[in-house]
N, C-alpha and C positions, 0 to 999 in steps of 0.2 A: 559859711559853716553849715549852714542847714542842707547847702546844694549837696559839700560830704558827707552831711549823715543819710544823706537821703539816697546816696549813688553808694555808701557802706551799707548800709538797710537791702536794696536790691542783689548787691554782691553776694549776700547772705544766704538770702534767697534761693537765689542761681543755684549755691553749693552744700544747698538742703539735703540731708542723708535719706534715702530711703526708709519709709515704718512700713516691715514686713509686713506679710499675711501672718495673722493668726495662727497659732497653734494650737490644737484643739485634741482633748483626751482621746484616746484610741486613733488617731486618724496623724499620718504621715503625708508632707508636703511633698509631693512629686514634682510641681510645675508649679511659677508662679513668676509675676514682674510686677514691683511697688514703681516702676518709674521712675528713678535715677537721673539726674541728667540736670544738665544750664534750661534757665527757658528759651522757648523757642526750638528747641533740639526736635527730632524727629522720636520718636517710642524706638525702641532695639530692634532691630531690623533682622536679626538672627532669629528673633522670637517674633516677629509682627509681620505680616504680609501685607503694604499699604496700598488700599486700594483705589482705586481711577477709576471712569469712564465708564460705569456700571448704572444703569436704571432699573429695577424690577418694580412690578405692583402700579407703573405708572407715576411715581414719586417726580417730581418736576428738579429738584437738585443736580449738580453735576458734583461727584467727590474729586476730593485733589486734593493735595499732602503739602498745599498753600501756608503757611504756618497762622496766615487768619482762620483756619477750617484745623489743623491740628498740628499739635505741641506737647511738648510737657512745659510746665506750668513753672519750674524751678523751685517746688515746693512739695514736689514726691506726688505728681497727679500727672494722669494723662487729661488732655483737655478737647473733646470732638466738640467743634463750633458750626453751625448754618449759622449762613452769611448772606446777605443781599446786596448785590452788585447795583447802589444807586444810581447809576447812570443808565444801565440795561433792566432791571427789576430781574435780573437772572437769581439764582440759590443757587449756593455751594456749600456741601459740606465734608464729612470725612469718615472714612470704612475701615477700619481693621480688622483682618482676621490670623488668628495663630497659626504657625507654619507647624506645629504639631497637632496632633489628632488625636485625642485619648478613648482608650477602649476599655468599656466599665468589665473587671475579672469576676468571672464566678465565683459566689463567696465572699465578696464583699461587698461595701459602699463606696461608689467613689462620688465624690462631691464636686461641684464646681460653681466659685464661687466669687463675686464680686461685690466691693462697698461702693456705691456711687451716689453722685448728686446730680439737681439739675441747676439752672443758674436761676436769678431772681425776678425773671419775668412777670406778673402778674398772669392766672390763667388766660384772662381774655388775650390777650397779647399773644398766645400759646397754638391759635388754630393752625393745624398744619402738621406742626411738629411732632415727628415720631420718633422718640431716641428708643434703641435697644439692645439688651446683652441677651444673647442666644446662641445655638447650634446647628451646624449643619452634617449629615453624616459625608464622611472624606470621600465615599464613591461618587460626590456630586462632581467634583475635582477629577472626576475617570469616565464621565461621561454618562454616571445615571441621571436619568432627569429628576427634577420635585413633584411630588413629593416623597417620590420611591425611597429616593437617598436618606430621608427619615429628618424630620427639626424638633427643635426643641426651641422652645422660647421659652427664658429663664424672667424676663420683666421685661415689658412693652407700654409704654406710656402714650396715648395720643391724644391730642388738641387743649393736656393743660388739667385733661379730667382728673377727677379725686380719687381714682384708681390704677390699679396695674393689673396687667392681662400676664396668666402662664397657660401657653398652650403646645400641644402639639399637633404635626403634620405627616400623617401617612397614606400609604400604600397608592392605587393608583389613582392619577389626574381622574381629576371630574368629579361628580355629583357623588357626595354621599360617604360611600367603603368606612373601616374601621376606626380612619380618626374625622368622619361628617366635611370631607375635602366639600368645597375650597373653602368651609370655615374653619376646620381644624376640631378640634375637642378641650376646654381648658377651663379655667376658673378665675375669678378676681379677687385682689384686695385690697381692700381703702390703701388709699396714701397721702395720710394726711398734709404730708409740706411737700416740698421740694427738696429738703435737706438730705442729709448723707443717708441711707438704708443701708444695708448689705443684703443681698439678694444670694440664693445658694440655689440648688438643683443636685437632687440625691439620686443615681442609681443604684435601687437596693437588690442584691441577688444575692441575700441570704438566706433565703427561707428557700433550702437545697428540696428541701422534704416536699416543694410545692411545687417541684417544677418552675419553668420558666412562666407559667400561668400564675403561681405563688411570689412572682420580683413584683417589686414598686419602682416607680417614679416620683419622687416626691419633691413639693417645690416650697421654699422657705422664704418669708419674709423678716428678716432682725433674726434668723436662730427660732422664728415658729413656723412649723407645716400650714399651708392656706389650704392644700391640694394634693391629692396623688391619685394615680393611674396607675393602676394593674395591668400586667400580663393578662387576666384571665377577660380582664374588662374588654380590652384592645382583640382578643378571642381568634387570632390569627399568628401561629406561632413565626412564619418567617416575617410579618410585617411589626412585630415585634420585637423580633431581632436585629432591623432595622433603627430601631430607638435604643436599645438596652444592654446589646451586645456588641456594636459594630462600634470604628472608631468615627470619633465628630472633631471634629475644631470649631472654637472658639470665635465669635464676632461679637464685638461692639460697634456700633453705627449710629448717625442719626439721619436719618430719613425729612426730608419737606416732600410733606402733600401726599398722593397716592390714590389709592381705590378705598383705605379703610378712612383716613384719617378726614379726606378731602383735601383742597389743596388752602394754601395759604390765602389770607386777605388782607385788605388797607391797614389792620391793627397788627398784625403780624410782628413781633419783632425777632431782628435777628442775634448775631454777636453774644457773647456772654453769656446776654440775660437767658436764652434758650438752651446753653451748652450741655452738655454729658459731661460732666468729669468722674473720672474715674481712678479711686486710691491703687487697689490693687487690684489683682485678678490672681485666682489661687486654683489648683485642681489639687485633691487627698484624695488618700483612700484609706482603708482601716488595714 
């Protein structure tokens, strides 16, 4: 009896309805995926580009669409896991990025936005680990290099800390230019657990009167501003058009190790306890 309530319990599971994104006063859902699906299934593939065989920053990982590294959940989540190969001490984890690109319009705000967790690791257990929801502009995909193509980092967690990093990345490779390459330009804010947050990223281009020096950037943690960046701060109007005007897609990833974070050690855990899940992912505009 308990073997069926307990294989009726998981069935249930599996055939969980999607909880949309939010609807939010003045602001219209253009784009969004709550995750749908049996566990174990792969994210929509029409909407998700799954990535492989990718290293940037030096991160020791290898991505793969393994369903130990990613899944949906059967409970309306996407789930990106690092993994350690106990027999090799290899990492593996998992990349998504959106196969559309959205382009913030003049005159308004368009948002983009995500509610995520991470799993129950203790920080110390945490070194290594870098999950992140962020942007890249869609020329990178046509063959401009980084940081020209323009990023955006919506929330970035490393090694377990009691913060989140939003930053950005412009203009050209090397020392210094408009957004302090190769550290970027950006701001923190506590984070106090691991539990679910929603993280948001506002392109504002309404303040027509100010010119493109008068748009904001502005980055949200729960529905409150930590952080924004002007046009007139960034003071270079096409490397700014590169962040504000141009279209970007969508990544969530989580990264082991690298140049920022360092790389893993003996305490390290993987599986689960380290994961990204991820409820929805939403883009609006007003």
């Amino acid at each position: 009896m308990l073997t069926n309530t307990l294989a009726l319990l998981s069935l249930l599971a599996s055939l969980a309805s999607a909880v949309p994104a939010p609807i939010y006063p003045g602001f219209k859902l253009v784009w969004s995926d709550s995750f749908p699906g049996h566990a174990g299934q792969m994210p929509n593939s029409d909407k998700w580009k799954l990535i492989t065989n990718l290293n940037t920053n030096n991160d020791v990982q290898n991505y793969t669409t393994a369903p130990e590294n990613l899944q949906l959940s059967g409970g309306s989540t996407l789930q990106l896991v690092p993994h350690k190969n106990p027999a090799t001490g290899k990492w593996t984890s998992a990349r998504v990025e959106t196969h559309a690109a959205f382009t913030p319009a003049p005159g308004k705000v368009t948002q983009v936005e995500a509610a995520i967790r991470s799993g129950d690791s203790a920080a110390h257990a945490r070194q290594g680990m870098w999950p992140a929801f962020w942007m890249l502009g869609e020329s990178v995909r046509h063959g401009t290099g980084w940081p020209m193509c323009g990023e955006l980092d919506i929330m970035e967690t490393v090694n377990g800390l009691p913060m989140s990093y939003g930053t950005v990345h412009c203009g050209e490779k090397g020392a210094g230019g408009p957004c302090n390459e190769p550290v970027g330009r950006g701001a923190t804010v506590g984070l106090e657990d691991f539990g679910w947050h929603t993280w948001a990223l506002q392109v504002d281009r309404t303040n027509t009167a100010g010119g493109w020096r008068g748009e904001v950037i502005r980055w949200l943690k729960d529905g409150k501003a930590f952080w924004e960046l002007s046009g007139d701060a960034v003071g270079v109007e096409g490397v700014w058009g590169t962040l504000a005007h141009s279209p970007m897609f969508v990544i969530l990833n989580v990264a082991v190790g690298g140049d920022w974070p360092g790389g893993p050690d003996r305490a390290t855990a993987g599986s689960y306890g380290s994961m990204m899940e991820v409820e929805y992912v939403a883009v609006y505009t007003t």
